[in-house]
N, C-alpha and C positions, 0 to 999 in steps of 0.2 A: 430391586428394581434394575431393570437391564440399562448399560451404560450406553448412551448417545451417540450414534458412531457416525454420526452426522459433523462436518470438518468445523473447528470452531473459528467465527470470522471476526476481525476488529475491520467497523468504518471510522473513519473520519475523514469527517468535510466540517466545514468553519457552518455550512446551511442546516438547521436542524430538519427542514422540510427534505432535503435531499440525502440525509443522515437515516432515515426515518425511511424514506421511498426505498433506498437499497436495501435496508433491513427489510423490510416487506418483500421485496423481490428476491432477494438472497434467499428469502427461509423459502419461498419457493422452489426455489433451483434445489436445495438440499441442506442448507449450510445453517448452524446456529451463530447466524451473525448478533453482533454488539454494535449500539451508535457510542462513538467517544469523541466529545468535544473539544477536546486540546491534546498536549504534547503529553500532559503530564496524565491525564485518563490512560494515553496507549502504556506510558513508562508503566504504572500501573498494573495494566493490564498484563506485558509481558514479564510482568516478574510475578505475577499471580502462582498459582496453585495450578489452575490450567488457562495457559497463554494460548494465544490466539494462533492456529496452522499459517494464517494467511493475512493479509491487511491490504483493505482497500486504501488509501489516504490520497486525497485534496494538499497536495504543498501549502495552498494559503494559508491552512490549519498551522502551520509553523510560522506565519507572520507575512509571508508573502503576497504582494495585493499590489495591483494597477502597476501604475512605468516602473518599479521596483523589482517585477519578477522578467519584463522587456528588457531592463536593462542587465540583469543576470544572466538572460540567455544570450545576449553578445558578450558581455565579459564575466568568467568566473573565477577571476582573479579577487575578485573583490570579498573584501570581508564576510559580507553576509551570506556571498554567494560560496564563498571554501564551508562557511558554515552551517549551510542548506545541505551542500555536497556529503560532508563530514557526515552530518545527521543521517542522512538517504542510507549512504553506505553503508553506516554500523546496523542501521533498521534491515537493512536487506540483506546484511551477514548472519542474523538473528532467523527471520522469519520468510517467506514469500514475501514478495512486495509489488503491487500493483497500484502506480500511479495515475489518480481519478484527475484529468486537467479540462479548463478550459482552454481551444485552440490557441487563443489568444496569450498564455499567459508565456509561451517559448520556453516551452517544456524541454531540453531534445531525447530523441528515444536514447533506453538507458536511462532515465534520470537523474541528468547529472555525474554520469559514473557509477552510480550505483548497481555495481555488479548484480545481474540478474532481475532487476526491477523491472516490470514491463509497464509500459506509459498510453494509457488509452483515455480518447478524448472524451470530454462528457457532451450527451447524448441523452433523448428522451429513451429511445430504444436501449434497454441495458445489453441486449445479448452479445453484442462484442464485448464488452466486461464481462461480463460471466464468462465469456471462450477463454479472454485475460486471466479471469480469476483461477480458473480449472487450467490451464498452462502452465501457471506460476504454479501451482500445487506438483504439479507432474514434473515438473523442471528440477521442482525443489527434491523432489522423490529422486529422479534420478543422479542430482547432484549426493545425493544422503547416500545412495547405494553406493560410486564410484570412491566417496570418503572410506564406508566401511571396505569396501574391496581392495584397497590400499593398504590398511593395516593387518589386512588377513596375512 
């Protein structure tokens, strides 16, 4: 059987209906996306057999919700908020990483510091995530060449 050369994608959003809606739209665009419900589905997932090229993810999905995530984007000194950061980081040293927000939740682009994370608002219209999604892929491509051109 010919191998899938279609990109493999991890969602998480805390909404199983909007989990579900990207998976649907994703396999459209090209992508064999996954819905994963929590932190511990992605961990999972990226230490599988074949982990995920790319990942949508919802912050809330790691506990984030209402004046919580307001008050994290004025100060990220705080506990939970080094430990949002921390999380972001190491996921985006890993993998692409494209953050699914709503406006309100004071996302700032970057997310968090999470080098090379791209941060796009949610929307009924997906196609600026998908431009997101396919950026983050390309991004990541050319960060992979310049590593290996380094060691040549």
């Amino acid at each position: 059987m010919a191998h899938d050369a279609r990109p493999r994608m991890a969602i998480l959003d805390r909404n199983s209906h909007v989990r579900e809606f990207l998976c649907r739209e994703f396999e459209g665009h090209g992508f064999a996306p996954t819905a994963l419900r929590d932190a511990a589905e992605l961990a999972a997932s990226l230490d599988s057999a074949l982990p995920p090229e790319v990942v949508v993810l919802d912050p809330e999905a790691f506990g984030l919700t209402g004046d919580l995530a307001g008050d994290l984007a004025g100060d990220l000194t705080g506990r939970l908020g080094g430990q949002l950061a921390l999380r972001l980081a190491g996921l985006a040293a890993r993998v692409p990483l494209v953050l699914h927000v709503f406006p309100e939740a004071g996302i700032p682009a970057g997310g968090f510091g999470a080098t090379g994370a791209l941060v796009v608002e949610k929307q009924a219209d997906t196609r600026e995530l998908n431009h997101a999604v396919w950026a983050a892929l390309a991004a990541w491509g050319a960060r992979s060449a310049d590593r290996k051109g380094e060691g040549a």
